[in-house]
C-alpha positions, 0 to 999 in steps of 0.5 A: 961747475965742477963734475967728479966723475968716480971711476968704479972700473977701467976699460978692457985693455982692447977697448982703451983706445977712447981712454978710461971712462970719464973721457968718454963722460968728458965727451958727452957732457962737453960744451956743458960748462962742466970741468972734471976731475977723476977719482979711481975709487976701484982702486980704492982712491975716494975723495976726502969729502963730497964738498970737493965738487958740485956735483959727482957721477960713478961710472958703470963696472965689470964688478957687480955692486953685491960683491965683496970688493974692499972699496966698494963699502966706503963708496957706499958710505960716500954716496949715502954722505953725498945724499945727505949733504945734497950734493947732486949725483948721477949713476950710470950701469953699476953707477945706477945699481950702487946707488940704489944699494946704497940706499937700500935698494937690492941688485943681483943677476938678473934671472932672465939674462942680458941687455944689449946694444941699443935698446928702447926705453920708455922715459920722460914720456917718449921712447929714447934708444940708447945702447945697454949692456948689462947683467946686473939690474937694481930688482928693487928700489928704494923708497921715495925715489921715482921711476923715469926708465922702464922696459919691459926687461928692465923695470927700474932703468931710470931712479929719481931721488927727488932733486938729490939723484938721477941714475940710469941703467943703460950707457949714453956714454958708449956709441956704436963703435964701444957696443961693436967693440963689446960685441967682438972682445967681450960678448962671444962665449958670455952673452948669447950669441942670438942678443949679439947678432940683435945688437949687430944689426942696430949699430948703425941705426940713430940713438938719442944719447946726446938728448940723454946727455941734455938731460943729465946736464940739466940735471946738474945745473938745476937750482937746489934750495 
């Protein structure tokens, strides 16, 4: 099966070394079966239909999905022709967020502040931590999709449309060395210095990233009509 991963953003320059963000995708999903191919659509390079692979994933994203960015209606425009066309999608962080704009959702910043490091997150039933860093959050979603992820931070963490699309607001992509390397290059000034010394002290605790990634395979194989 055949991922495309569309790459809304690319990584600090201190935090290259694990590569642009679908190697870290291409790693958590490896032993899958998937093969990947990338497409920068924040460089404004789109693939020319949906049908150019069986299933897409959009990464998360320093932009905000409400800003005025020239690539960022034709990405909409792709995720809404990908709904239709029934082509499985998976929305990670600004992935989530505009994938639910697109589908008449709203997002903005949030008013209460940040999410980081690793976070518990009601889902499925149980509690899976996994490692959060954001701002931005989808405040309302869109019609006819379900709720599968909810803090009490976060209310809409994880959006199910129907078997079409799953979007997750927090990053199974990043382990603790990516959250670490945040925490150092990115956090200090910008997120409170409180939320960083809280996410410090839980890099070395257990997280269920690789159960998420389960997830999301399952997500992508699952027979459609």
């Amino acid at each position: 099966m055949k991922i495309g991963i569309l790459l809304a953003g690319h990584p600090p320059d201190d935090l290259s070394e694990g590569g642009e963000y679908d190697q870290y995708f291409a790693r958590l999903l490896d032993g899958h079966g998937f093969t990947f191919q990338s497409w920068a659509v924040v460089d404004g390079i789109l693939p020319s239909s949906v049908q150019e692979a069986d299933g897409w994933l959009i990464t998360g994203s320093k932009h905000g999905a409400y800003e005025p960015h020239d690539w960022i209606p034709p990405l909409e425009e792709f995720i809404r022709r990908a709904y239709t066309e029934t082509v499985p999608m998976i929305g990670v962080c600004f992935g989530h967020q505009i994938i639910a704009q697109a589908l008449g959702g709203k997002v903005e910043k949030f008013d209460k502040g940040w999410s980081v490091g690793l976070t518990e997150y009601e889902m499925n039933g149980r509690t899976y931590a996994i490692n959060a860093w954001h701002q931005d959050q989808v405040v309302d979603r869109p019609k006819d999709t379900e709720v599968f992820a909810r803090t009490d931070f976060c209310e809409f963490a994880g959006l199910l449309y129907g078997d079409r699309m799953w979007t997750i607001q927090p990053h199974p992509e990043y382990a603790s060395d990516y959250i670490d390397g945040l925490i150092e290059t990115r956090g200090k000034g910008v997120v409170p210095d409180t939320l960083l010394t809280e996410a410090k002290a839980k890099l070395e605790l257990p997280n269920d990233r690789m159960d998420v990634a389960q997830i999301m395979a399952d997500f992508f194989k699952k027979e459609r009509a």
